[in-house]
C-alpha positions in Angstrom: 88.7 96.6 95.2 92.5 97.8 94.8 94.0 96.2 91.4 96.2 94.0 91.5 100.1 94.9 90.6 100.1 95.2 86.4 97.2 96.2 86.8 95.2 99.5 86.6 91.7 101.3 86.6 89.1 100.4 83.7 89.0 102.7 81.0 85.9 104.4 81.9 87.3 105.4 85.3 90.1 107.2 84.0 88.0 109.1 81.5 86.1 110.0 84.8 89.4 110.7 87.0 90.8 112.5 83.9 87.6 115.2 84.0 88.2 115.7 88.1 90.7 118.8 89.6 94.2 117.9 90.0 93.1 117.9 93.8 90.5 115.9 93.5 92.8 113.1 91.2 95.5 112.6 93.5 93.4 112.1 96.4 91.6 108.8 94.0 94.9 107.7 92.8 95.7 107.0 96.3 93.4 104.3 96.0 94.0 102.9 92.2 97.6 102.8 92.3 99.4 99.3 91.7 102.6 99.8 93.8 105.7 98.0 94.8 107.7 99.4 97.6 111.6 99.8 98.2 112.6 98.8 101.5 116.2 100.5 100.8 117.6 100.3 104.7 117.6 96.7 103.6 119.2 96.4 100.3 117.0 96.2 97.6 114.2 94.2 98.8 111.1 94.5 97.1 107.6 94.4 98.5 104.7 94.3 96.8 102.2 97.0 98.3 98.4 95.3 98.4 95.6 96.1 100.5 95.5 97.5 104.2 95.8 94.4 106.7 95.4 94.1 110.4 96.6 91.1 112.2 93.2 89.1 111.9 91.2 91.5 109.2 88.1 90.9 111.3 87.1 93.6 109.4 88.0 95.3 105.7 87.2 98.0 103.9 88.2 100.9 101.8 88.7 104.8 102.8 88.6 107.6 101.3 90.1 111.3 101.8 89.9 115.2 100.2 93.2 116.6 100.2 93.3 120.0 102.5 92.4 123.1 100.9 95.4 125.2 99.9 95.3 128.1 102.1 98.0 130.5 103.2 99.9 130.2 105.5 98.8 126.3 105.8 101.1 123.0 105.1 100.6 121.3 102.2 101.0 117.6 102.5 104.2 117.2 100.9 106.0 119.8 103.5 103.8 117.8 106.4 105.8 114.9 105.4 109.3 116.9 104.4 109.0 115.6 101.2 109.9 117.9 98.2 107.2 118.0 95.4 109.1 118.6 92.8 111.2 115.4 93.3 108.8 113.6 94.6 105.0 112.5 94.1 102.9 110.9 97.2 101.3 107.4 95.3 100.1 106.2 98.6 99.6 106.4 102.4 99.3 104.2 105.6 97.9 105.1 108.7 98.1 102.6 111.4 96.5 102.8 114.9 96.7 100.6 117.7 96.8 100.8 121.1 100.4 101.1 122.2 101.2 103.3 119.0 99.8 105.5 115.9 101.9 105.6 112.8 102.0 107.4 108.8 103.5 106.1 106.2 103.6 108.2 102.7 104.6 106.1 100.1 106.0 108.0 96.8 108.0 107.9 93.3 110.9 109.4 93.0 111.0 111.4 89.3 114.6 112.5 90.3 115.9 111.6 86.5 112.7 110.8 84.9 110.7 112.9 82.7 107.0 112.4 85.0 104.8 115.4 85.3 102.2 114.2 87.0 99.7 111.5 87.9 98.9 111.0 84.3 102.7 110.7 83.3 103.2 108.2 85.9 100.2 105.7 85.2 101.8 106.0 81.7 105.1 104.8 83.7 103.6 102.2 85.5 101.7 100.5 82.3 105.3 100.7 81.0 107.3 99.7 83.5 104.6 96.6 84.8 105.0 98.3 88.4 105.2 101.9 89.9 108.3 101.3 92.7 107.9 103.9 95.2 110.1 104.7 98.5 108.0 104.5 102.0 108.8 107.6 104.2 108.0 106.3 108.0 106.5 109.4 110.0 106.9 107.8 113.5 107.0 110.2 116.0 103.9 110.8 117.7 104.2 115.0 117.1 104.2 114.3 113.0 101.5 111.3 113.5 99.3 113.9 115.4 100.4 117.2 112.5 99.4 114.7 110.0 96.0 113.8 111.3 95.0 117.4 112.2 96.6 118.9 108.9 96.6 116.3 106.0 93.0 116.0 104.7 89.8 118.4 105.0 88.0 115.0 105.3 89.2 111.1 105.4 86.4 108.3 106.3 87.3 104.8 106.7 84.3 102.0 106.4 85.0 98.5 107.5 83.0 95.8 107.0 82.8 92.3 108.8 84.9 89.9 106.4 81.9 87.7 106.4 79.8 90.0 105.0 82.4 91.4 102.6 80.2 89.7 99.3 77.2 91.0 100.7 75.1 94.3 99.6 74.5 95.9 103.2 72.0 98.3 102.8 70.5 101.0 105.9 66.8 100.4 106.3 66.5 102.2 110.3 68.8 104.7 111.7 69.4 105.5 115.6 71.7 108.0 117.6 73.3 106.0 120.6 73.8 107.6 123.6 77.1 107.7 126.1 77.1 105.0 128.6 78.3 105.9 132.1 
């Protein structure tokens, strides 16, 4: 379950996040962050940024995703969404699908002026601050929605659960391969 804003991992889970790769971190603090978004084409209107909702949530669920490996010559996800990494760091993303449209959003802070390093530095910020604001960077056009999805992650799974069952331990007892229908 995502924390609410103000508040953050349990202790033992950033002992465990600390041991993990720099790789390996960001892709969990996508998931532990407490954000609050700045919708600037607005004003300054503030939304606070919860968990993932659909129009019904018929189903919920958490995902999970391994940053792609650095290889030459690839994109890294920072220059996939034209941000620059040393201003910025990517705190969270959205990807919406429905059937008219598909759509990224990268949510990040902006250390333009601020002395944050990394991830560490800016869960230090955020327990300061009572919030991490971050700016959403919309990636609408279907060309970057399709980059992103072939280049962002070596591997991103997605589980959703029936709301009803949400309290409920599910657990696989049979397994079967289903076959096209024609």
């Amino acid at each position: 379950m995502l924390p609410i804003l103000g508040q953050r991992e349990p202790e033992h889970t950033r002992r465990s996040l600390a041991a993990l790769p720099a790789v390996a971190r960001s892709a969990v603090h996508l998931t532990f962050l407490a954000l609050v978004c700045h919708s600037h084409p607005m004003g300054d209107q503030r939304q606070e940024l919860g968990s993932a909702a659909a129009q019904f949530n018929d189903y919920v669920g958490t995902a999970a995703a391994d940053d792609a490996d650095a290889v030459l010559n690839a994109r890294s996800l920072y220059q996939i969404a034209g941000l620059d990494r040393h201003r910025w760091i990517i705190a969270g993303i959205d990807v919406e699908q429905s059937r008219a449209s598909e759509r990224v959003t990268v949510y990040a802070f902006d250390r333009q002026g601020r002395a944050i390093d990394g991830y560490a530095d800016l869960l230090e910020f955020g327990d300061e601050h009572g919030e991490v604001p971050v700016t959403a960077f919309h990636l609408d056009d279907p060309e970057q929605v399709q980059d992103f999805r072939n280049e962002a992650f070596k591997r991103m799974t997605v589980r959703l659960t029936a709301r009803a069952l949400t309290e409920n331990r599910l657990t696989i007892d049979q397994h079967h391969q289903l076959r096209p229908q024609r």
